[in-house]
Structure formats: C-alpha cells, structure tokens
VOPAGU-2260 file (C-alpha; in pm, 1 decimal, decimal comma):
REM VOPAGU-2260
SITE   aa  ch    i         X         Y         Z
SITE  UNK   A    0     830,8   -2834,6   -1022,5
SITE  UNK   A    1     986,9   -2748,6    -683,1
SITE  UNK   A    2     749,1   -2732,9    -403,7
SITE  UNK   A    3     652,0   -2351,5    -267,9
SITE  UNK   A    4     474,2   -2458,0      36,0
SITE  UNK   A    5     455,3   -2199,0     276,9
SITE  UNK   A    6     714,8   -1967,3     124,7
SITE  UNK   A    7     565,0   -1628,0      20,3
SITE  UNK   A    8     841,4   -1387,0    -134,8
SITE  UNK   A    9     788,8    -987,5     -44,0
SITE  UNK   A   10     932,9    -788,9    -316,2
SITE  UNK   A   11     921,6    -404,6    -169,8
SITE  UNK   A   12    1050,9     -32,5    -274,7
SITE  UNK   A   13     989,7     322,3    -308,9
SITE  UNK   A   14     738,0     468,7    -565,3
SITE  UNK   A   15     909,6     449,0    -889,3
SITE  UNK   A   16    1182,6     174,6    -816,6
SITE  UNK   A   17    1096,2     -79,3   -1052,1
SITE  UNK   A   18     974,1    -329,7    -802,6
SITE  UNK   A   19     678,5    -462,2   -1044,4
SITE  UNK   A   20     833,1    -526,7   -1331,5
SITE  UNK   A   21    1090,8    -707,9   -1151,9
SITE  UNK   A   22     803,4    -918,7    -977,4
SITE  UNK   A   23     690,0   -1036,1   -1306,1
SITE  UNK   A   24    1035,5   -1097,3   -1444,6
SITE  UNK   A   25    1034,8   -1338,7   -1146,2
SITE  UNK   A   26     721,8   -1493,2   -1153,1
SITE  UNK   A   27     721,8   -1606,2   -1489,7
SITE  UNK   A   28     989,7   -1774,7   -1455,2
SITE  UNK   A   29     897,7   -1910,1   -1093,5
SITE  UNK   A   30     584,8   -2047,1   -1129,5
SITE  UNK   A   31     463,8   -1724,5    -898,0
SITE  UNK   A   32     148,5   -1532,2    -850,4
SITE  UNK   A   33     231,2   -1181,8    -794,6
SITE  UNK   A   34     -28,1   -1040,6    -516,0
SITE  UNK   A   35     -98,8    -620,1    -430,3
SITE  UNK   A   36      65,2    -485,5    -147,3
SITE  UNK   A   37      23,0    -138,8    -260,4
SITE  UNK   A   38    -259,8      37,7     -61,0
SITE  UNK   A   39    -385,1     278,5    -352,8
SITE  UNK   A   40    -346,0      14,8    -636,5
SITE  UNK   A   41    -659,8    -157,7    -517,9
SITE  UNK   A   42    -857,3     104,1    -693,7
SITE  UNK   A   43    -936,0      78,2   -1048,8
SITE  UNK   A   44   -1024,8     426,0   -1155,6
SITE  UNK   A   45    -698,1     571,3   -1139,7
SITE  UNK   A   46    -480,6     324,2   -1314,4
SITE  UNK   A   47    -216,5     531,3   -1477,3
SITE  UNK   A   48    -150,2     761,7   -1194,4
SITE  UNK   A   49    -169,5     459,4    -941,1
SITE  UNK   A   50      81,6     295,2   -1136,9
SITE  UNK   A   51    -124,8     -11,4   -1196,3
SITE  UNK   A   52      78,1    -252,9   -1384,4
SITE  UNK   A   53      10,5    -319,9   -1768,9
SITE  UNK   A   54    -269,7    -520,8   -1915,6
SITE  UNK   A   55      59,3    -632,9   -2076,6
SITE  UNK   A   56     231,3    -755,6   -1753,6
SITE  UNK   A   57     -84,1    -900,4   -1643,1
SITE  UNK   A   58    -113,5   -1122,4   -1925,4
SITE  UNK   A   59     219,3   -1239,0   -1866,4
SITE  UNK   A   60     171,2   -1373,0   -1537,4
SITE  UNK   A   61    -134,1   -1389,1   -1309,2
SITE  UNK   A   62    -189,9   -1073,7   -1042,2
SITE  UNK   A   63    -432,7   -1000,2    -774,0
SITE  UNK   A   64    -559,4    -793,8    -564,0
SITE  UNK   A   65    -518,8    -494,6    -805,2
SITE  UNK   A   66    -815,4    -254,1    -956,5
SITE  UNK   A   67   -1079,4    -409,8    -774,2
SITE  UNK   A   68   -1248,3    -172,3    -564,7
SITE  UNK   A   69   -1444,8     139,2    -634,7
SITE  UNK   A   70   -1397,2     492,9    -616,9
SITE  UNK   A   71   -1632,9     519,3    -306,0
SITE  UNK   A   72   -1465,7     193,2     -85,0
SITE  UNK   A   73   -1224,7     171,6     216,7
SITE  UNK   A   74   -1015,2     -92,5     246,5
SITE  UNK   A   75    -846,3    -156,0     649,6
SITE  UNK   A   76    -530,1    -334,9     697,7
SITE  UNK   A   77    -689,7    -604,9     838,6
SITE  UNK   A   78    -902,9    -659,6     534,1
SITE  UNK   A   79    -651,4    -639,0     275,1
SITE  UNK   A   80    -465,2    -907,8     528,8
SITE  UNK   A   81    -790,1   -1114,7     533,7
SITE  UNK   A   82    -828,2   -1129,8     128,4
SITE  UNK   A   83    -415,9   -1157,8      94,3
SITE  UNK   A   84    -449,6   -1443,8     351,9
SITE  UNK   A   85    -696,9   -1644,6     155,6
SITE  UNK   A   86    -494,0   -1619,9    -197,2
SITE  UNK   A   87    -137,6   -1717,5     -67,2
SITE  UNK   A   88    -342,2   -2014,1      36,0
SITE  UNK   A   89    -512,4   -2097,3    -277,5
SITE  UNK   A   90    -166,4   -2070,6    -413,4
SITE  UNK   A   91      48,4   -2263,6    -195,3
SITE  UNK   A   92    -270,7   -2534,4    -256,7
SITE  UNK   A   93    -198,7   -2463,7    -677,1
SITE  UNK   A   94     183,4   -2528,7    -615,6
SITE  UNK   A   95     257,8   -2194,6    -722,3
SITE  UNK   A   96     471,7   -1886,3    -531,0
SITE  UNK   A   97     285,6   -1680,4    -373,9
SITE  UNK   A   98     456,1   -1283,2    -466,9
SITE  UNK   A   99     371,9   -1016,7    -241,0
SITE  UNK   A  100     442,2    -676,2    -412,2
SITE  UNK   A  101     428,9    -316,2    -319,9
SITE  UNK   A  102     523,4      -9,4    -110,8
SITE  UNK   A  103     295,2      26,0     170,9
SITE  UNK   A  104     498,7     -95,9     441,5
SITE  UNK   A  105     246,2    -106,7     688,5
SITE  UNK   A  106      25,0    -389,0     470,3
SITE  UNK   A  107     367,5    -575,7     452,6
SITE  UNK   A  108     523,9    -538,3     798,6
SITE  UNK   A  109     156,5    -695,9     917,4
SITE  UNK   A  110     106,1    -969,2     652,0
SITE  UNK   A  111     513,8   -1044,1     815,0
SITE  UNK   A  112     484,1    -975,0    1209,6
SITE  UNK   A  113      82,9   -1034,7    1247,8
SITE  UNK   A  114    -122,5    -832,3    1383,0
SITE  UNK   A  115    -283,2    -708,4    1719,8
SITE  UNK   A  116    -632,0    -813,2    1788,2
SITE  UNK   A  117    -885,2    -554,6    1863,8
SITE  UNK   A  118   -1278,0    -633,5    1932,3
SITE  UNK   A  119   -1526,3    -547,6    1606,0
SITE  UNK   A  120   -1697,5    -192,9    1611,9
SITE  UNK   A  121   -2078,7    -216,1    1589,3
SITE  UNK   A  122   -2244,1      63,7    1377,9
SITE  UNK   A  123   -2394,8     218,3    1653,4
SITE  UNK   A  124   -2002,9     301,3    1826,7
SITE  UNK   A  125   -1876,3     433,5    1462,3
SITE  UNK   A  126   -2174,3     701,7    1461,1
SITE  UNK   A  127   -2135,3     768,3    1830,5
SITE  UNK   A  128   -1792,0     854,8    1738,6
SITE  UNK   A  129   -1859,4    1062,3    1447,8
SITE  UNK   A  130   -2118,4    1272,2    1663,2
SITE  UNK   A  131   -1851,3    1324,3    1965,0
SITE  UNK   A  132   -1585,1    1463,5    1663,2
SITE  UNK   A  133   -1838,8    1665,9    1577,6
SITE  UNK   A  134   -1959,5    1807,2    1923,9
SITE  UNK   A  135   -1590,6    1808,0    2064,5
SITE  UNK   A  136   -1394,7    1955,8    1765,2
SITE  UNK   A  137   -1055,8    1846,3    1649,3
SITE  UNK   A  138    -843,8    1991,9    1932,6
SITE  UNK   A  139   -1090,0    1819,5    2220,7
SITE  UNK   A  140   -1187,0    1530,4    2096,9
SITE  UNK   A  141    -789,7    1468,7    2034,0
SITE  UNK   A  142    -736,9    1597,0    2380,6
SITE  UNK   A  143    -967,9    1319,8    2499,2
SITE  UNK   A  144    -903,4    1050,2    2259,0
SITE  UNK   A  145    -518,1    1077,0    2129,0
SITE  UNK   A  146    -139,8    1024,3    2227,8
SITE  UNK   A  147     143,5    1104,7    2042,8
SITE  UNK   A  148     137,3     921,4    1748,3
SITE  UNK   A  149    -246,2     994,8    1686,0
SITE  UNK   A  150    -227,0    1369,8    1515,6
SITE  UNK   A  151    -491,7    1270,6    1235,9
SITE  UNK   A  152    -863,5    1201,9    1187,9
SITE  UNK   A  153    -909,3     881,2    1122,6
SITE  UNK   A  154    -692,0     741,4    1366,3
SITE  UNK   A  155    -849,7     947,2    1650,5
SITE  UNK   A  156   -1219,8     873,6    1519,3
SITE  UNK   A  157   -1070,1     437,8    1536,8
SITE  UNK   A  158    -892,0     524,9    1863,2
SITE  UNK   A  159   -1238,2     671,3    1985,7
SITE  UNK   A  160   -1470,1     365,8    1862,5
SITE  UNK   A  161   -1188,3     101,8    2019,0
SITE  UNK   A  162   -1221,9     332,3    2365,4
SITE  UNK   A  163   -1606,3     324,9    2371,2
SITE  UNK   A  164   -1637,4      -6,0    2262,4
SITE  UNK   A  165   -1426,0    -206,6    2490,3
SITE  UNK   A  166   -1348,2      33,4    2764,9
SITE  UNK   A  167   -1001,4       9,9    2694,3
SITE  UNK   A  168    -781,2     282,9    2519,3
SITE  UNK   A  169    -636,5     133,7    2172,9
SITE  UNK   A  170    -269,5      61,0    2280,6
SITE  UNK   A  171    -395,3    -114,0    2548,7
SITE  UNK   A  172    -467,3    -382,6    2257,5
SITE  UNK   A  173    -197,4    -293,9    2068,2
SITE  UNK   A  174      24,7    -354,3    2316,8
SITE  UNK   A  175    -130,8    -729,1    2339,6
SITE  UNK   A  176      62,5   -1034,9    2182,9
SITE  UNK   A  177       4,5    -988,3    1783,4
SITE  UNK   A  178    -138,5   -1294,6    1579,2
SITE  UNK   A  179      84,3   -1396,1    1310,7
SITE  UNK   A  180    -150,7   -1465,6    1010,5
SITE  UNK   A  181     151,2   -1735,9     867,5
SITE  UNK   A  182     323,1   -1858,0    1193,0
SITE  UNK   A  183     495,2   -2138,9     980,1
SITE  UNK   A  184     569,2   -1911,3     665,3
SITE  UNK   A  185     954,2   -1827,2     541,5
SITE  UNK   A  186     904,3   -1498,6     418,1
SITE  UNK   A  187    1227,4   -1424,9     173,6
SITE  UNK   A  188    1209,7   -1024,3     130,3
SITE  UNK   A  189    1403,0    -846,3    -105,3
SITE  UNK   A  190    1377,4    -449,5    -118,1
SITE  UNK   A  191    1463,0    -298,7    -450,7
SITE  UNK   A  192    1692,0      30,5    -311,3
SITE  UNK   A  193    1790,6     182,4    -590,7
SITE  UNK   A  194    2039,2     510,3    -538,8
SITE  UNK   A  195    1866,1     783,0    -422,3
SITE  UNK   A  196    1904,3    1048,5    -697,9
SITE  UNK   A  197    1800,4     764,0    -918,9
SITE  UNK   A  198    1482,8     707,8    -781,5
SITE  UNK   A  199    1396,5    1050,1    -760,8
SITE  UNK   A  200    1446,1    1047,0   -1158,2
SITE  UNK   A  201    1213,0     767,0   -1230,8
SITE  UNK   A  202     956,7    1018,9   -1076,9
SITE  UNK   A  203     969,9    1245,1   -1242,1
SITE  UNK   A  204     991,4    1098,1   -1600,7
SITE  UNK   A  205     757,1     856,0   -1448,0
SITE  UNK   A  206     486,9    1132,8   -1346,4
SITE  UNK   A  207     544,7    1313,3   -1693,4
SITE  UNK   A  208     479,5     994,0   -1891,2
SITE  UNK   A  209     151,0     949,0   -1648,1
SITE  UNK   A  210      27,9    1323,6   -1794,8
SITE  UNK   A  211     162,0    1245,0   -2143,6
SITE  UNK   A  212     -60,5     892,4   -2096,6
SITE  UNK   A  213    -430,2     996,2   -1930,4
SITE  UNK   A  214    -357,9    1068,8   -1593,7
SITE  UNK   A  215    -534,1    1402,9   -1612,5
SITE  UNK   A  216    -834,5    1267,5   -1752,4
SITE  UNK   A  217    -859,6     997,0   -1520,4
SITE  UNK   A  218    -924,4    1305,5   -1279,4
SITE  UNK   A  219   -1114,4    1463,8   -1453,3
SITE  UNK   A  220   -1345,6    1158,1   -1478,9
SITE  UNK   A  221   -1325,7    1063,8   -1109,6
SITE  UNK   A  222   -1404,4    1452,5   -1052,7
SITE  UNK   A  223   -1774,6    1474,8   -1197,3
SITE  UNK   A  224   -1886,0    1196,7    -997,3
SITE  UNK   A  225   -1897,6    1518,8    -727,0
SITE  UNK   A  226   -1648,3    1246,4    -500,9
SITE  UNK   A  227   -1569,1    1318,6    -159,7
SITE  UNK   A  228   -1238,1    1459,0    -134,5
SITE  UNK   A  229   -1171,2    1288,9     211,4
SITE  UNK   A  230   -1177,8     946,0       9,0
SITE  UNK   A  231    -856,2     735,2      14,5
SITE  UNK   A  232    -830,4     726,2    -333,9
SITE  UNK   A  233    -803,6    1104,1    -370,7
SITE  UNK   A  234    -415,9    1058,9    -171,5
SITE  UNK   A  235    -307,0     926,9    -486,6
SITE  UNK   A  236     -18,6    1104,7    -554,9
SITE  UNK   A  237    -102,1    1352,6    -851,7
SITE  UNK   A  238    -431,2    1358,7    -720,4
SITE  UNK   A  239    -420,7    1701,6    -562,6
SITE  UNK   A  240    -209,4    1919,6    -802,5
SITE  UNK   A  241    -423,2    1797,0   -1097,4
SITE  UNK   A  242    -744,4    1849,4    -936,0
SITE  UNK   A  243    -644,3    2200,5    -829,9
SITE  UNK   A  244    -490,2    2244,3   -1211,3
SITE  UNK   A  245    -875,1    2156,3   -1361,1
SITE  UNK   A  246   -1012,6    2420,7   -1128,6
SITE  UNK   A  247    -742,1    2669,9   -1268,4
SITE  UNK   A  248    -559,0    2758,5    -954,6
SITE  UNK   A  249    -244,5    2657,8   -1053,1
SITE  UNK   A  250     -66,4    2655,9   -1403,8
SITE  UNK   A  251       8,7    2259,9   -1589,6
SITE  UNK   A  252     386,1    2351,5   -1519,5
SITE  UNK   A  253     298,2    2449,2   -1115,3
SITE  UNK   A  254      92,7    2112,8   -1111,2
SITE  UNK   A  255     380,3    1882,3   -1235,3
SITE  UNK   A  256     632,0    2053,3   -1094,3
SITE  UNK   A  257     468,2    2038,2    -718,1
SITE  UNK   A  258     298,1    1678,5    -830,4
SITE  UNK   A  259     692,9    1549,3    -885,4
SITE  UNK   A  260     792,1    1675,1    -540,3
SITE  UNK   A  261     555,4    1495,6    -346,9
SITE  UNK   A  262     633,9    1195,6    -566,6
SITE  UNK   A  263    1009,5    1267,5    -439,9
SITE  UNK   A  264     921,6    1325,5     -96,4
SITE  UNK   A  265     706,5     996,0     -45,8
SITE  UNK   A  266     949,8     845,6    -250,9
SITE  UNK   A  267    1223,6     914,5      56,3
SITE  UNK   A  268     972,0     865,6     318,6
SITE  UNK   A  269     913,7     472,5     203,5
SITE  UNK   A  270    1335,3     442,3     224,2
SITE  UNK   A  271    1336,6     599,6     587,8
SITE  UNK   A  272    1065,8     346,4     652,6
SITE  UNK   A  273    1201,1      28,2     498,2
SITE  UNK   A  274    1533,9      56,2     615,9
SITE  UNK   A  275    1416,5      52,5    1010,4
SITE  UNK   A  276    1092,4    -153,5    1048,8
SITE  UNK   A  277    1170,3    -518,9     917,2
SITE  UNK   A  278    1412,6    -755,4    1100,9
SITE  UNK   A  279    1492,7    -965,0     816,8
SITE  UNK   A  280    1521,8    -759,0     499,6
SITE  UNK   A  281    1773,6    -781,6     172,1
SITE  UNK   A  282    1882,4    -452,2       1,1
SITE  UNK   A  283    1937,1    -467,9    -360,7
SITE  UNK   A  284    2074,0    -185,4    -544,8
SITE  UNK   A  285    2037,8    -359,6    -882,1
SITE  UNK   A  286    1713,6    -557,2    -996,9
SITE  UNK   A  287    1939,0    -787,0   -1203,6
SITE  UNK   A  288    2138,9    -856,0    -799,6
SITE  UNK   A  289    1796,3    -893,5    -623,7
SITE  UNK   A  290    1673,1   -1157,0    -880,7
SITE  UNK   A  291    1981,8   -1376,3    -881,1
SITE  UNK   A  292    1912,1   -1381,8    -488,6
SITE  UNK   A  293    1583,6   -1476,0    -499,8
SITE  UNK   A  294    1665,4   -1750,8    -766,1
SITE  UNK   A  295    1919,9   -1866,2    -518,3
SITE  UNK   A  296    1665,7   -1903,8    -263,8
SITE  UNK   A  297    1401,4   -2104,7    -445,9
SITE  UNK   A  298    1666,5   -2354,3    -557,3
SITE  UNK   A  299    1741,2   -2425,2    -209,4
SITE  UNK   A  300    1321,1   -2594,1    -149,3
C-alpha cells in the first residue's frame, strides 16, 4: 500500500452534483476515509432532506463526521476544524487517505488556508451581548457593532462578544496572520462542476425523490419537539416550504415548487463561490474525468 502521509484529498460541489458518491467510488478503491465537510450533514434528524449518504455507501467505506449531533447543537467552524483535525490524523497514523467531502466552502477554504485566531468568549461576554441586542435593537446595535459584510445576527452578536472581550473590533484579528491547521499537508482538490442546467436538474428530481422518500415526515417529527426555528438545522433546504406546507399556508405543489428554487439558487451560489475563493482548485465536468485525476495523483506518492 502506497503511503498517504499528509495528503488529504478535498472533493467539493454544488448541492446535487454527485460529489459523494464519487467520494466513495474513490475511497474504496484508495484505501480512503471519506470525512463531512457539509455544514448541515452533521445533524442526524434530517437525513433524507440533508442528503446524508446511504447506510449503503457507508457500509462500503468508512465516513465521519456525519449525523452526529442533535437537533438542539451548534457547531462553529473552528470546531468542526478541531474534530476534522484530529481524524485526518488518526488516518494518516492508519495509512489510510484522509477524504474531505462537501459543499460548505467556508469549512473547506479554512481546513485549506487556516484560520485567524481570536481570544475564547467567557459566558458572561455571550449574555452581555445578547442583553445589548436586546436593549439596542437590530438597526443600533449593527450601527455600533457591524461593517459591511456583517448584515446578520449572528455575526453581529460574535462581532459584539470579540469587541467586548478583547477591546479590539473582530477584523482587527481577522486581519492577523491565519494558523494553518496542516502547514505540511498537499491538499489535491477536485470540484465536481457539472453544467449548469444539469445541476439544476438533479434538484429537482433530487428534492422530489426526498418527498417521495420521508422528507416531510422528518419535519414533521423535528416539528413537535416545539424546536426553535432560529436553529441551524432548520436552514436545511426544504426546511421552510415544508414546515409552512404542515401548517397549511401553502399548497404540496407551492412547497416543492418554491423548495426546488432555493435548491437551484444555493445550488448557483456554491459555483459563484468555488470558482473565486481557492488558489489551487481542479474543475471537472465529468465524475468519470475527476477520478482518473485523482488516481493520477495518488500514483505519483
């Protein structure tokens, strides 16, 4: 067996482009461990409209990081990077590739370029925060708190608790050196761009299936546990339009049709995204042209 140390492949995509499957095609035959880089696949009570991959494909070859946190958690960046961190390293120490797959660039760009350190916030700053949002109001506390790119709530209620405890506005830190979590790591990443009108079929027939399959009873389920609709989880995308189909304000065809859209419009978000924030990237329009490359690759070690 060839020798995978410090090599971790990153096998990206849009929603619906076929990027897991063609991780465990891969895998299997690569000795690989295929790894969650897929923000909203870390829950495990939405699993058909997350797009968790199959009991099936996870018998094939082994996956983590998937369907392991609760309804009620939050997961950060940095602690998805801190748990991703430890199991490339168990797997580099098995002799196995590590396989990082999914569509959240922002979990991928920082596992690749590192990250910028910012001091720990105690308890006490987080509820500090949480009062000022609620004494200020949206438009003040933003007035007092954001820039530019900060337009939503959680970002301003982080940019707050960085600002009162360090003194320092948050890009002051961001604009520090970042820490590269794998300084010595080749990262080979492949991103599975499939033609546009293409990708926009697979969700839809994708999104049908997920009705056709559960999807609306996973809802359902998730709804009489009286969750709070603020929860990460509920941005799964489906989430919405099905919820507001159970309450009866809009009709099953209304819910998949506007469901499908979103899926579309995320969908062409993620290809904006991918094609301008990585340095060293490989397009592949085909999944048969992406694995031949990364075969190529891993005969080179």
């Amino acid at each position: 067996m060839a020798s995978f140390n410090q090599k971790i492949i990153i096998i990206s995509g849009a929603t619906a482009s076929g990027k897991s499957q063609l991780a465990v095609d891969f895998a299997k035959d690569n000795h690989g461990v295929i790894i969650n880089g897929d923000s909203l696949q870390q829950y495990q009570d939405l699993p058909i409209l997350s797009a968790l991959p199959s009991q099936d494909m996870q018998d094939i070859v082994e996956h983590k990081l998937y369907g392991y946190l609760n309804f009620n958690e939050k997961s950060s960046v940095g602690q998805w990077l801190e748990r991703a961190k430890k199991i490339i390293e168990d797997i580099w120490l098995s002799n196995r590739l590590p396989i990082v797959v999914g569509g959240t660039g922002l979990y991928l760009s920082k596992l690749v370029d590192g990250i910028n350190f910012i001091p720990e916030i105690s308890v006490p700053i987080k509820i500090k925060a949480q009062e000022q949002f609620l004494e200020l109001g949206f438009e003040q506390f933003k007035k007092k708190y954001g820039n530019d790119k900060i337009i939503d709530k959680q970002r301003l209620l982080r940019a707050c608790e960085v600002f009162l405890q360090t003194q320092q506005p948050i890009d002051f830190w961001q604009k520090q050196p970042k820490q590269k979590l794998f300084p010595d790591a080749e990262f080979i990443h492949i991103n599975l761009a499939l033609a546009r009108e293409t990708i926009y079929q697979n969700c839809n027939l994708r999104f049908a299936q997920m009705l056709k399959t559960g999807a609306i009873a996973e809802v359902e389920n998730l709804l009489k546990k009286n969750i709070d609709l603020t929860l990460p989880i509920t941005k799964t995308l489906g989430f919405v339009e099905i919820e507001k189909f159970l309450k009866q304000q809009i009709s099953f065809t209304t819910m998949q049709e506007l469901a499908q859209q979103k899926t579309r419009n995320y969908a062409k978000r993620q290809l904006t995204w991918f094609r301008h924030q990585f340095s060293e990237i490989n397009f592949f329009a085909q999944k048969k042209l992406a694995y031949d490359f990364l075969e190529q690759k891993i005969k080179k070690f």
